[in-house]
N, C-alpha and C positions, 0 to 999 in steps of 0.2 A: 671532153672529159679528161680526166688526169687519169695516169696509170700510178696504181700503188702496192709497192711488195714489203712486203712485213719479212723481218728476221730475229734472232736472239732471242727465241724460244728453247725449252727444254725441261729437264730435271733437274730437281733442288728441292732439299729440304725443307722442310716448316722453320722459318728463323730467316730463311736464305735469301739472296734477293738476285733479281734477273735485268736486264735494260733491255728493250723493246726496242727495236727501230724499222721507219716506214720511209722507205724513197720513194717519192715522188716525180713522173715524167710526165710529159705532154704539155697540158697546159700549163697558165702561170701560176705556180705555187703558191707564193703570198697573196694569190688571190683570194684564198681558202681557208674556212674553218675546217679544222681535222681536227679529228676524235678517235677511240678507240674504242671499243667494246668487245666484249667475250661473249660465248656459251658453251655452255656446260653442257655433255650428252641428257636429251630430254628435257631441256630447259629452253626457255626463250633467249633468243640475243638481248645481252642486257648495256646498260651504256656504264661505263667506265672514265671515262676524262674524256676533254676537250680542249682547245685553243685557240684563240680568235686569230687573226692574221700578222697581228703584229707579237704573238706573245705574249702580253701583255693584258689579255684576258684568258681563265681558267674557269671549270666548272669541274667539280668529281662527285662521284657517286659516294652516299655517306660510306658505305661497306667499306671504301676504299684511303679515304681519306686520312692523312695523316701517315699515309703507307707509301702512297704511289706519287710520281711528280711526274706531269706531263708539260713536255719543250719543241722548242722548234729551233732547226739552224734555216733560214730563209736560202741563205748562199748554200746551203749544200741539200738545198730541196727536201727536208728529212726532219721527219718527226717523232721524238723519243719518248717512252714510256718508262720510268727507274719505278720499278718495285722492289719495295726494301719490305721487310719482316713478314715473307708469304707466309700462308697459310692454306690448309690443305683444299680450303673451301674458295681459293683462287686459281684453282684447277680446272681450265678449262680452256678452248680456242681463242685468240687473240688477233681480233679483227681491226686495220687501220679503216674510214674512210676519210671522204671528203667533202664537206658541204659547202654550198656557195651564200650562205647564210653567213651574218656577221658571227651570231655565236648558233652552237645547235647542241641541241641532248636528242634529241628525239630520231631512232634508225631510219625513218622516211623523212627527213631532214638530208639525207647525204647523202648522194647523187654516184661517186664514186664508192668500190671497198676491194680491198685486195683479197688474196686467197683464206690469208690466216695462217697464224702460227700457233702451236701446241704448248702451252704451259704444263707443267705437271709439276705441284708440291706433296710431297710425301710427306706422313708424320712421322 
C-alpha cells in the first residue's frame, strides 16, 4: 500500500482559492491512479477529481468543474488539487486516495486514503 498525507487546507472566502497537496510514500507512486474526494458533515464521501498515472488523464466531478484542476509531480511523489472561485458549498474534508486502477471515480475503487484535510469557505 502507499501512505498518503494531505495538506493546504483551511479558510477562505467565497471567490478565494486554496491548493491541495497529497505526498505519497511506500509504494511506487506512478503506479497509481489518485483522486480526491470530500464530505461534508452528514453527507456522503463524494468524488471530486482524479488522474491516471501518467497525468494525462483527468476525470471531475460536474459541481466542480471548470473550478478545480487536478496534477501530479511523479518525481516528487505528490499530487495537487488548485481550487480557484470556492464557494461556500465546497466546505467540507478533503480526502487524497489511491487506486490501482488505470482510471477510478468510484470511493471502493481506491485501495489507499490519507487522513484529510479541512476546507472551509465562508460567504
Amino acid at each position: 500500500q502507499v501512505q498518503l498525507v494531505e495538506s493546504g487546507g483551511g479558510l477562505v472566502q467565497a471567490g478565494g482559492s486554496l491548493r491541495l497537496s497529497c505526498a505519497a510514500s511506500g509504494r511506487t507512486f506512478n503506479n497509481y491512479c489518485m483522486g480526491w474526494f470530500r464530505q461534508a458533515p452528514g453527507k456522503e464521501r463524494e468524488f471530486v477529481a482524479a488522474i491516471n498515472w501518467s497525468g494525462g488523464g483527468t476525470r471531475y466531478a460536474d459541481s466542480v468543474k471548470g473550478r478545480f484542476t487536478i496534477s501530479r509531480d511523479n518525481a516528487k511523489n505528490t499530487v495537487y488539487l488548485q481550487m480557484n472561485s470556492l464557494k461556500p458549498e465546497d466546505t467540507a474534508v478533503y480526502y487524497c486516495a489511491a487506486s490501482p486502477y488505470t482510471m477510478a471515480t468510484m470511493p471502493s475503487d481506491f485501495r489507499s486514503w490519507g487522513q484529510g484535510t479541512q476546507v472551509t469557505v465562508s460567504s
